[in-house]
Backbone as CSV, one residue per row, in Angstrom:
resi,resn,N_x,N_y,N_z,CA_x,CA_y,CA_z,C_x,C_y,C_z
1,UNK,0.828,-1.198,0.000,0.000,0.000,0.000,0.872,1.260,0.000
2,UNK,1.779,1.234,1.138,2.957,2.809,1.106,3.474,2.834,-0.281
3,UNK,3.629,1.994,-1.425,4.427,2.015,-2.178,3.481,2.273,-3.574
4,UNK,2.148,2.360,-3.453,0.776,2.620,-4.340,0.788,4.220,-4.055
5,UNK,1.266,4.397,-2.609,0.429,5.980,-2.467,1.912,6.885,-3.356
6,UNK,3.224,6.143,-2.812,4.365,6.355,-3.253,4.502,7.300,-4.689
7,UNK,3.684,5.783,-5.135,3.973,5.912,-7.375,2.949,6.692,-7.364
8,UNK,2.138,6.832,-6.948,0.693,7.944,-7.113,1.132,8.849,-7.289
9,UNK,2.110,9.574,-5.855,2.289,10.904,-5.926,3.673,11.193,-6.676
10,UNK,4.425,10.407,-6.924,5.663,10.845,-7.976,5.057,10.748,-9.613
11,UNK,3.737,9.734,-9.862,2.903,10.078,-11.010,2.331,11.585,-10.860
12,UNK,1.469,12.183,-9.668,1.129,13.355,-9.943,2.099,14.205,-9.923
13,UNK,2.883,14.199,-9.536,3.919,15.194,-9.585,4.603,14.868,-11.538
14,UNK,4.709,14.035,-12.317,5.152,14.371,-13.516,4.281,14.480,-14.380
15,UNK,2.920,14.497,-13.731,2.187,14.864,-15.048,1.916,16.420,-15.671
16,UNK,2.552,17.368,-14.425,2.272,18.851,-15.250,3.646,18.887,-16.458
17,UNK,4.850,17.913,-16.175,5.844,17.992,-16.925,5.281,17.031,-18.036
18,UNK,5.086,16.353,-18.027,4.255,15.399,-19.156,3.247,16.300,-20.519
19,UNK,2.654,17.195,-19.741,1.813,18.316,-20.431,2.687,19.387,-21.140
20,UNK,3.483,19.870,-19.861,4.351,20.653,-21.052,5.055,20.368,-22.052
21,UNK,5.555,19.091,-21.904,6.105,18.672,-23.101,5.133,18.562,-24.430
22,UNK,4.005,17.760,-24.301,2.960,17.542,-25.531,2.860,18.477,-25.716
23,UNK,2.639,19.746,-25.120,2.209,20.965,-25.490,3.154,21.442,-26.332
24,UNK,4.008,21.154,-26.731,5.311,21.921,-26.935,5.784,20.738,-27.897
25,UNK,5.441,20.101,-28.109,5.486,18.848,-29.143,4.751,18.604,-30.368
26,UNK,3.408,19.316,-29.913,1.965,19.017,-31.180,2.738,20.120,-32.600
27,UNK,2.245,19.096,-33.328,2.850,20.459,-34.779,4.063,20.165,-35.224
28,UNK,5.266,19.956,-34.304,6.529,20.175,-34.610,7.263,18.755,-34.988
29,UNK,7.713,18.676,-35.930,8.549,17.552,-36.557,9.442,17.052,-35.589
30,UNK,9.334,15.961,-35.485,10.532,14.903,-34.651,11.855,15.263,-35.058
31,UNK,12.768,15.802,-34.398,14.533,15.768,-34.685,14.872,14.376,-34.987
32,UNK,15.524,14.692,-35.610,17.000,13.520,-36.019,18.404,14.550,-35.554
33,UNK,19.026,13.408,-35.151,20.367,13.980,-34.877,21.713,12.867,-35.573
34,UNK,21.918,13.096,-36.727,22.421,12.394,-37.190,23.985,12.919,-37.065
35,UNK,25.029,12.003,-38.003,26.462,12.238,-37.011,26.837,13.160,-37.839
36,UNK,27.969,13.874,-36.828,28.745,14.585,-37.543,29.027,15.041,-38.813
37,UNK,29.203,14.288,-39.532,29.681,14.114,-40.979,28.713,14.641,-41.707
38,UNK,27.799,13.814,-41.653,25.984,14.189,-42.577,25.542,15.824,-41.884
39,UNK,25.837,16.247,-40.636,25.257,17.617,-40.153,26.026,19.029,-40.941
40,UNK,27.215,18.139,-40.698,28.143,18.992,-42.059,27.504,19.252,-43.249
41,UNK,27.042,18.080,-43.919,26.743,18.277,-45.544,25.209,18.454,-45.503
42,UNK,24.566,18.495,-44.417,23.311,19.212,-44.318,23.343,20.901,-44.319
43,UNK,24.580,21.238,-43.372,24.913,22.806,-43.522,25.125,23.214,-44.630
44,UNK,26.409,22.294,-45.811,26.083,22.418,-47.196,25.235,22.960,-48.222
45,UNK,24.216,21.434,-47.566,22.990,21.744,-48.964,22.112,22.679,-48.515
46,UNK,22.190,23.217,-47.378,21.479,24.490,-46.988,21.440,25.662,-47.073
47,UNK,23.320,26.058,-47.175,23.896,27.048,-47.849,23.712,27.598,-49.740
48,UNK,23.362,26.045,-50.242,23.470,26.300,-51.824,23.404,27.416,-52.355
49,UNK,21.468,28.208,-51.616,20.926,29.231,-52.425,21.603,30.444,-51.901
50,UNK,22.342,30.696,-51.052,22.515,31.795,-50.565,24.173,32.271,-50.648
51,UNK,24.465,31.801,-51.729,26.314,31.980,-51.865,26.231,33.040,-53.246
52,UNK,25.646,33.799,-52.935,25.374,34.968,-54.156,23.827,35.279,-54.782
53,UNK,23.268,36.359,-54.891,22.148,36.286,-55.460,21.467,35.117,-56.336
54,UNK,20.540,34.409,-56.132,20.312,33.257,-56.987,19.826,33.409,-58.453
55,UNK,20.808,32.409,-59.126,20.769,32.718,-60.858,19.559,31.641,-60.938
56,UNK,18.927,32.133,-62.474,18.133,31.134,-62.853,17.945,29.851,-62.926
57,UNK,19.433,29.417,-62.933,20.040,27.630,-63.151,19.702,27.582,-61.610
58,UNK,20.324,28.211,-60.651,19.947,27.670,-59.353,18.729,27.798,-58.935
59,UNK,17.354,28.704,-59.658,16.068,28.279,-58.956,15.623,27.173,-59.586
60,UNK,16.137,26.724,-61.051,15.701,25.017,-61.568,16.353,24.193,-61.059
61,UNK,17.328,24.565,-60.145,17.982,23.378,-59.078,17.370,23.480,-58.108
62,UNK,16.811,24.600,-57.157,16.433,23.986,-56.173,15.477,23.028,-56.159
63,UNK,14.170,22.375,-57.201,13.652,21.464,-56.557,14.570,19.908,-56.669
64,UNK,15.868,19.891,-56.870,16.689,18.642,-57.132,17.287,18.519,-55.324
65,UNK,17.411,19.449,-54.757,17.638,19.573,-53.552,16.300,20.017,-52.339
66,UNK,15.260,19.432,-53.133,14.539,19.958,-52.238,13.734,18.393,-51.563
67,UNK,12.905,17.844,-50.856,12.221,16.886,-50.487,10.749,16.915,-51.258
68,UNK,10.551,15.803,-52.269,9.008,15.629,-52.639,8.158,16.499,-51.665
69,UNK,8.085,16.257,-50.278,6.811,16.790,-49.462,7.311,17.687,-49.068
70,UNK,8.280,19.041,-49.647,8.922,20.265,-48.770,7.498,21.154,-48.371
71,UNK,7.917,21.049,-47.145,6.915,22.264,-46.525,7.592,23.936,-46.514
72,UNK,6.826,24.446,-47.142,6.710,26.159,-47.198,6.038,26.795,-46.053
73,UNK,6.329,27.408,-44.732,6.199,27.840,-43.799,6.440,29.700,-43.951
74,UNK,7.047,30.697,-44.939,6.791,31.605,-45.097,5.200,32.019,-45.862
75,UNK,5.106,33.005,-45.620,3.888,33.339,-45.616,3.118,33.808,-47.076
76,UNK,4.430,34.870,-47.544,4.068,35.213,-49.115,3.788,33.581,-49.641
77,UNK,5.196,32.807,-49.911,4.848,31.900,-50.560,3.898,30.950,-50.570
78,UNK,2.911,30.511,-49.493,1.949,29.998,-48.961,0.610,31.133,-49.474
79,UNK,0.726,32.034,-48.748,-0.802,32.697,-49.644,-0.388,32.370,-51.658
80,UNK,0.767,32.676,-51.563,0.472,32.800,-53.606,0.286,31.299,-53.904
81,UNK,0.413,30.789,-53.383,0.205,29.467,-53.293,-1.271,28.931,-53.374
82,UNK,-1.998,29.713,-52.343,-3.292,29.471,-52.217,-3.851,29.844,-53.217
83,UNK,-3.783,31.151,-53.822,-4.501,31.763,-55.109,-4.340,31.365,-55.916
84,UNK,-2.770,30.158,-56.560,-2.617,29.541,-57.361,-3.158,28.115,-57.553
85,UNK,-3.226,27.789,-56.551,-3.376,26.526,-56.252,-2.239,25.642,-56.296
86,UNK,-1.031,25.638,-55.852,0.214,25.327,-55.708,0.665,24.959,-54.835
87,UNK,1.341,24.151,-54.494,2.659,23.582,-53.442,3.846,23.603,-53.555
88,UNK,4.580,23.742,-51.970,6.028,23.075,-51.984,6.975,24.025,-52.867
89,UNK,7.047,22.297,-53.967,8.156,22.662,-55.222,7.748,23.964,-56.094
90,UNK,6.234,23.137,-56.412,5.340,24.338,-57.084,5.487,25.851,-57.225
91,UNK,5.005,26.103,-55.799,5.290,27.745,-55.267,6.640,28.043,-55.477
92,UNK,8.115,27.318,-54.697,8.874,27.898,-54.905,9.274,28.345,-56.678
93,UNK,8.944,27.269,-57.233,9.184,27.523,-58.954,8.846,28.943,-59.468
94,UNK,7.765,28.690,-59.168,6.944,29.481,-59.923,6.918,31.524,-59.110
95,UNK,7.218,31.295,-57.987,7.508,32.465,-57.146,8.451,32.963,-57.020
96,UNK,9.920,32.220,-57.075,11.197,32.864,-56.789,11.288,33.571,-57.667
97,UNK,11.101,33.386,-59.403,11.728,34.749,-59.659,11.262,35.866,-59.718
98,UNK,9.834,35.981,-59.223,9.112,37.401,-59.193,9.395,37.996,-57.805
99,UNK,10.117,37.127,-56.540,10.204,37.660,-55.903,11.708,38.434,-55.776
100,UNK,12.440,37.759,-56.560,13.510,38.514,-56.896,13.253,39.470,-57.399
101,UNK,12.439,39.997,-58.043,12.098,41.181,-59.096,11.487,42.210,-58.344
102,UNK,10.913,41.676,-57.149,10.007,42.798,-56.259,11.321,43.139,-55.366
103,UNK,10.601,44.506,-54.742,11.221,45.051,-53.532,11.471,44.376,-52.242
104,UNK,12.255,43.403,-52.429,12.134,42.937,-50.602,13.359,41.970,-50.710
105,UNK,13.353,40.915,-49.871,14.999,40.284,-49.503,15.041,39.579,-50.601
106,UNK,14.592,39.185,-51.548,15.442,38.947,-52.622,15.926,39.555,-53.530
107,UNK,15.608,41.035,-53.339,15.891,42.123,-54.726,17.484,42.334,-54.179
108,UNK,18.115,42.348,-55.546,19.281,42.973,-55.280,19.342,44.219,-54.622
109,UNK,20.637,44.509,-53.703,20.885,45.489,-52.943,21.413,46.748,-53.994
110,UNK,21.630,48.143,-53.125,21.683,49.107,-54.311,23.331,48.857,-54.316
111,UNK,23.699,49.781,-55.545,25.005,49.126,-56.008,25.969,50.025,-54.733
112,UNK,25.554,50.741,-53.987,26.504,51.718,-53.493,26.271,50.853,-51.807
113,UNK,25.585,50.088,-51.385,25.097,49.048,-50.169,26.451,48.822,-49.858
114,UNK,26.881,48.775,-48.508,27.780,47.679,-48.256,27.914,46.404,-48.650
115,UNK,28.581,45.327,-48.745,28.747,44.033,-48.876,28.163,42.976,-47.732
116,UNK,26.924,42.894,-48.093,27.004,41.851,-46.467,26.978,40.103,-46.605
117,UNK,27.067,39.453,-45.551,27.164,38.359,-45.648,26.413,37.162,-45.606
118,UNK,25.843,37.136,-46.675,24.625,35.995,-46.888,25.092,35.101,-45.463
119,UNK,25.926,34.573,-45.815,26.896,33.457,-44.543,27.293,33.478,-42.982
120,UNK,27.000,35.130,-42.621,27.092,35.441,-41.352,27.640,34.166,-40.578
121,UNK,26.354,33.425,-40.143,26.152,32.065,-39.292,25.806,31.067,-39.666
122,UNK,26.042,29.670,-39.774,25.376,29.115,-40.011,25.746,27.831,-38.907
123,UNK,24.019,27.645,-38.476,24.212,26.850,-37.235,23.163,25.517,-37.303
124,UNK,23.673,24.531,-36.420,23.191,23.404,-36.910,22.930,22.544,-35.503
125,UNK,21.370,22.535,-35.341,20.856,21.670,-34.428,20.451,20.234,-34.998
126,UNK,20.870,19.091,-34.714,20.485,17.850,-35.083,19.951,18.001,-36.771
127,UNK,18.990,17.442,-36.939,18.601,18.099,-38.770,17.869,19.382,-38.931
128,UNK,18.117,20.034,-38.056,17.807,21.918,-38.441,18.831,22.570,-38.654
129,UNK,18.936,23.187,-39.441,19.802,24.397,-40.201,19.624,25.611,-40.261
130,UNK,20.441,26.817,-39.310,19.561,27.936,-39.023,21.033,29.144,-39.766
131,UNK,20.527,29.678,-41.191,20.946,30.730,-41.637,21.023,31.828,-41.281
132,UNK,22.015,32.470,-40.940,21.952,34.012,-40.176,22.993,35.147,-41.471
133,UNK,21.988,35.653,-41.931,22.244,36.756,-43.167,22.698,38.089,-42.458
134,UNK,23.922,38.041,-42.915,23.957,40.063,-42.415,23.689,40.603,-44.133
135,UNK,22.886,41.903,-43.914,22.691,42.610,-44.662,22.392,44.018,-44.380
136,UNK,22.360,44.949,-45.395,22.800,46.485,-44.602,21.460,47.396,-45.456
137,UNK,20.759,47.921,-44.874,19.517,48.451,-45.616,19.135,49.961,-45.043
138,UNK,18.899,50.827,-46.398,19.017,52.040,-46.488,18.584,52.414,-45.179
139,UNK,19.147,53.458,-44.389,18.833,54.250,-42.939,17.494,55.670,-43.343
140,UNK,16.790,55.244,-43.005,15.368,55.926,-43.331,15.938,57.420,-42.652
141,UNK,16.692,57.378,-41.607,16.754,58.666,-40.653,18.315,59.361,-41.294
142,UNK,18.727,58.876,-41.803,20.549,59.426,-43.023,20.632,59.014,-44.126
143,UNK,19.855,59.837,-44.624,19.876,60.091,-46.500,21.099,59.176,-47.200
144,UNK,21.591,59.076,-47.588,22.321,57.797,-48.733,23.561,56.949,-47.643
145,UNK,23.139,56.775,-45.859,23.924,55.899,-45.373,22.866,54.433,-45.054
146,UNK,23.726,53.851,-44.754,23.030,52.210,-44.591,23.393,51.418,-43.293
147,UNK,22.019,50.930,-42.935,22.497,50.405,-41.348,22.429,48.237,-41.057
148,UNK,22.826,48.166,-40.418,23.139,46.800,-40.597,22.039,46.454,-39.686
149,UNK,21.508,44.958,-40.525,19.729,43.916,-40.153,21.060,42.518,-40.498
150,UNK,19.812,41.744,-40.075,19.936,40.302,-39.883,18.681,39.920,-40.674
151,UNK,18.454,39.184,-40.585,17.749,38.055,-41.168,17.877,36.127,-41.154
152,UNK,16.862,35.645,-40.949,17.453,34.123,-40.606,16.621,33.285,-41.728
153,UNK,16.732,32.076,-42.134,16.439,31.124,-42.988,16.693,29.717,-41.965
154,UNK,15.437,29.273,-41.710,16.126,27.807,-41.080,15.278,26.706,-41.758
155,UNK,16.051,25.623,-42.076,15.996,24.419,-43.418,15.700,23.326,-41.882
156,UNK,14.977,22.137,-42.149,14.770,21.009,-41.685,15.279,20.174,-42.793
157,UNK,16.296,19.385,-42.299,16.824,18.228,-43.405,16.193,16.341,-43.217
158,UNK,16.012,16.426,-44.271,15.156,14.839,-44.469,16.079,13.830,-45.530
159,UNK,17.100,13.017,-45.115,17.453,12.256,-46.142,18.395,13.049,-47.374
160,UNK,19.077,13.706,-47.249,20.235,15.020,-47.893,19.139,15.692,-48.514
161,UNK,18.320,16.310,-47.838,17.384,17.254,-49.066,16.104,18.355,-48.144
162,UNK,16.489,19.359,-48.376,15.620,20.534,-47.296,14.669,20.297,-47.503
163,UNK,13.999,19.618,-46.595,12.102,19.318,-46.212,11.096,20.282,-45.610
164,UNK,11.671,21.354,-45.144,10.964,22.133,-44.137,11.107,23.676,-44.510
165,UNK,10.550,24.584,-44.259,11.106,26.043,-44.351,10.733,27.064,-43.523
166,UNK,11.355,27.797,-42.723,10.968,28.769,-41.966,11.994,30.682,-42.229
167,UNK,11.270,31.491,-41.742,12.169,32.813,-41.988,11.131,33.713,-41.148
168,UNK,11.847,34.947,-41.428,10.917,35.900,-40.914,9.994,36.984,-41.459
169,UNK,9.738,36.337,-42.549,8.612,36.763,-43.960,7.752,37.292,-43.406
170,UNK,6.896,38.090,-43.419,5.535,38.376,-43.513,4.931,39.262,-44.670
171,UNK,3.918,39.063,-45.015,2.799,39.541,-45.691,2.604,41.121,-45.953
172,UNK,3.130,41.938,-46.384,3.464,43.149,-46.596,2.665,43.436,-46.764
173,UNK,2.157,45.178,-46.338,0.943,45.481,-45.995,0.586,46.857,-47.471
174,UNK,1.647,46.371,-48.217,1.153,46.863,-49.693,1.805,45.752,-50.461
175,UNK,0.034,45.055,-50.919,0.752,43.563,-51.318,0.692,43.994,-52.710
176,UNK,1.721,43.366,-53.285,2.573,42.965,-54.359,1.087,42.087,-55.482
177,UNK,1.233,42.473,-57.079,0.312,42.007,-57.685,0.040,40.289,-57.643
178,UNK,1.788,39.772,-57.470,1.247,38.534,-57.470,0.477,37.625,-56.148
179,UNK,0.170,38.604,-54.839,-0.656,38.146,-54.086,-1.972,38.901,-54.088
180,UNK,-2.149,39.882,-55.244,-3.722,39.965,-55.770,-4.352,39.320,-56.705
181,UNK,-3.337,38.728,-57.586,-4.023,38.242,-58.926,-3.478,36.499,-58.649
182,UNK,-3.673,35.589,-59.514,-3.213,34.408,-59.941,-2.748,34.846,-61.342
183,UNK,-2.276,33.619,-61.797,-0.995,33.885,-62.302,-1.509,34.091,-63.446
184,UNK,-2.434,33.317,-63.819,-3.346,33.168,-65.424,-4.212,34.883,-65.362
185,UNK,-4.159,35.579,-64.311,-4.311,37.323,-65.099,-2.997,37.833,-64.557
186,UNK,-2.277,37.659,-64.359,-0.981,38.460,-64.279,-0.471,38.181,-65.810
187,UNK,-0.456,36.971,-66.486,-0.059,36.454,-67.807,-0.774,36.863,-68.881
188,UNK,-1.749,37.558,-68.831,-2.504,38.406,-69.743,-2.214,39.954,-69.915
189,UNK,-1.611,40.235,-68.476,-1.491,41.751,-68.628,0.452,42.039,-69.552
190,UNK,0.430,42.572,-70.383,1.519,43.380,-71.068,2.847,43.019,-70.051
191,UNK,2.372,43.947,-69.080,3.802,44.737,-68.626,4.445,43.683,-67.472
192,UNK,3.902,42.604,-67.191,4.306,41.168,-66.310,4.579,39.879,-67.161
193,UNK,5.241,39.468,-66.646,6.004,37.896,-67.285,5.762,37.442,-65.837
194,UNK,4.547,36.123,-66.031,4.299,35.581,-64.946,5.127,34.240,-65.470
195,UNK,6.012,33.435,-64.514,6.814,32.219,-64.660,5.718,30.983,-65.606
196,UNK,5.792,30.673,-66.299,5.458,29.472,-66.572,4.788,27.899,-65.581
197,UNK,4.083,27.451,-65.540,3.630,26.162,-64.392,3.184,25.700,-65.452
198,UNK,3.414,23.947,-65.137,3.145,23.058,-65.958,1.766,22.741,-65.366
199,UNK,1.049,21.921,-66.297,-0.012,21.727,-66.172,0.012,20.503,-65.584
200,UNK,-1.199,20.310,-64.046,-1.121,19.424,-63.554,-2.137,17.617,-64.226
């Protein structure tokens, strides 16, 4: 009997820790912590896109490095997604190069910008990959000087190939045509070259 009331109360006592954990578990992908060697060449294939503005050959590479089921966790690419009706590989295809073309972290910097370092950091928890970008962006308060931002990119790796995506994107509050229109009236109007999507 002392040894019933015993396990009782060392059971109630771990069940608020039991909770926090599930709580803090629901949603989120199981880690792998694979060895050394592979965390290396996960930092690698994580680095690919970000070792210079990305050329055209490298946005038809990224889906060769990407996972069949890559999840898109930024936000632009997920709404244009929705209006398109698109996924994953999909969205990124069909989105990267207009987002290069718009005003925001993929547009080239002005030519007079400091140099910053796509590469800052790059840090590596079990199969997460967390990109830390220095970059230097016009000083709203000193006319043609520039002040130094960060920015992060973190990759979930599945089997040598980025499965997951996270950043600190949001939804700009003067949205951009390709999160008013789909792509089939952006491709009608003149003055836009909407990317090409194959037909499903």
């Amino acid at each position: 009997m002392r040894y019933m009331i015993f396990g009782a109360i060392v059971a109630a006592n771990m069940l608020p820790a039991m909770a926090v954990h599930a709580a803090t578990s629901v949603g989120k992908p199981e880690s792998v912590c694979p060895d050394p060697a592979t965390i290396e060449a996960n930092k690698k294939l994580a680095t690919t896109m970000f070792q210079g503005p990305p050329k055209p050959e490298e946005i038809e590479k990224g889906p060769e490095i990407m996972d069949k089921d890559y999840i898109q966790h930024n936000p632009e690419f997920k709404r244009f997604g929705e209006i398109n009706h698109l996924h994953g590989l999909e969205e990124f295809k069909a989105l990267m190069p207009m987002m290069m073309k718009a005003n925001g972290p993929f547009a080239p910097p002005p030519p007079d910008a400091p140099k910053g370092n796509p590469l800052y950091m790059v840090l590596a928890d079990c199969d997460m990959i967390v990109i830390l970008q220095q970059r230097y962006l016009p000083d709203p308060q000193h006319k043609g000087k520039y002040y130094e931002a960060f920015w992060f990119d973190a990759f979930r790796v599945k089997n040598g190939k980025l499965a997951e995506h996270w950043d600190a994107a949001e939804i700009p509050k003067k949205l951009p045509d390709f999160l008013l229109k789909p792509l089939s009236e952006l491709a009608k109007e003149p003055s836009t070259k909407a990317p090409a999507t194959k037909e499903k």
